[in-house]
N, C-alpha and C positions, 0 to 999 in steps of 0.2 A: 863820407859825411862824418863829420867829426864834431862829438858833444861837448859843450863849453864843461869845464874842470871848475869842481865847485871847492872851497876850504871846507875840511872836517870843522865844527866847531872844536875847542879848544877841552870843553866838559867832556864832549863824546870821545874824541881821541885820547886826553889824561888817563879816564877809567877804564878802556882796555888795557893800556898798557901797565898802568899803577899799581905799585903793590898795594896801596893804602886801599884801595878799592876793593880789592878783594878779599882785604881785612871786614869792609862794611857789605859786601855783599854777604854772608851769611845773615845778619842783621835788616838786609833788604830784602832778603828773601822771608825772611820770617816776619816782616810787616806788612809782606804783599798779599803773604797767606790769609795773617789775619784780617788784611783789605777784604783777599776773597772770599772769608765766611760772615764775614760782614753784611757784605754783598748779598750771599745765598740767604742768611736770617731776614736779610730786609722784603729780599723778597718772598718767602713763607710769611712774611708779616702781610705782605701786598695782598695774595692771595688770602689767608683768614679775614683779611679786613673786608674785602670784596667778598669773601663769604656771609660774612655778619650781616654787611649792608642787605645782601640778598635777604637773608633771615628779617632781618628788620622790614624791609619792603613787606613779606608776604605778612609778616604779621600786622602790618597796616591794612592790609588788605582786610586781612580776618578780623580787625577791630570794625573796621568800616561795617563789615558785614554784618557784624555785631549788635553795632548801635542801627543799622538800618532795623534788623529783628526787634530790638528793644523799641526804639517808635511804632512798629507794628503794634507789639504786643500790648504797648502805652495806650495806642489808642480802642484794641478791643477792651480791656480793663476799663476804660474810661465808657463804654457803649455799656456795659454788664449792670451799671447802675440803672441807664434807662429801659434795659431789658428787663432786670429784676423790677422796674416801680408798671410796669408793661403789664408784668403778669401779675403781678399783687392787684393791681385797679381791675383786671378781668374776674382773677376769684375772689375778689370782695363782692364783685357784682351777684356772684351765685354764691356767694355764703348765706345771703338772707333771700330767701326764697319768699317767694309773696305769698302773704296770709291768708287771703282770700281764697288760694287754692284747695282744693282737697286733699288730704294728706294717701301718700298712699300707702296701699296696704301691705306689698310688699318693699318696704325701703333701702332693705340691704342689696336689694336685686338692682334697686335703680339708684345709681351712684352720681350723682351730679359732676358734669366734668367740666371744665373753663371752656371758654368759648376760644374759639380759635382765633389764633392774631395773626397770622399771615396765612395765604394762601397760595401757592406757588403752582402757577399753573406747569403741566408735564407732557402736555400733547407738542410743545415746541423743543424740548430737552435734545432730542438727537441732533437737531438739526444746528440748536447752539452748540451741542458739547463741537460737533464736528467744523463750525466757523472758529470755535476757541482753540482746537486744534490746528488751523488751517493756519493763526495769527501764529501760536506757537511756533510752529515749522520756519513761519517766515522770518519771526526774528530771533530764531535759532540758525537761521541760513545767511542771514546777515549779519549777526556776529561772529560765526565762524566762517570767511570763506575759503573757499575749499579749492 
């Protein structure tokens, strides 16, 4: 079996044999070089730059996170008002104690205290904290699966 004969092109052939050629190959080898470090700087840039992005990502993240905390905390500040006028309207009630009463004899002993504003009942406590743990788990098992 015999493969059909192809022509050298006429560029390929000239610069092997050319002197002039080997005049310019020092000159071509010295702009391949700096082709190649060209090359190597571009891609140290590739990577730093996909570094950054990365950095830039998490701290998106961590802004997010952020301003999630900051609406939290916007709206307990915003609650403190109606908790602070809560308890000012309870101890005004016992600041003026009715007249008609008898005063007593010992006053320093009996110290008037506000009256209570919520009551939280605590015979149910185990049984939530253990359902709130139970929700935990599960969308902690769900965000991570395993």
């Amino acid at each position: 079996m015999s493969f059909p004969t192809r022509s050298i092109p006429s560029h390929v052939r000239a610069g092997s044999t050319s002197t002039s050629s080997t005049a310019q190959s020092p000159a071509l080898l010295a702009r391949i070089e700096e082709k190649k470090a060209e090359l190597e700087h571009l891609k140290e840039l590739r990577d730093l730059s996909a570094a950054v992005a990365m950095q830039m990502e998490n701290l998106a993240d961590k802004l997010s996170t952020l301003s999630d905390g900051t609406e939290a905390i916007a709206t307990v500040v915003g609650n403190w008002h109606n908790v602070l006028r809560a308890i000012n309207m309870a101890s005004s009630k016992l600041a003026s104690p009715p007249t008609d009463a008898p005063a007593p004899e010992d006053s320093e002993s009996t110290v008037a205290l506000p009256q209570t504003l919520v009551r939280i009942p605590t015979e149910h406590a185990p049984t939530l904290q253990a359902q709130a743990e139970a929700v935990e788990n599960a969308a902690a098992a769900s965000d991570n699966p395993a």
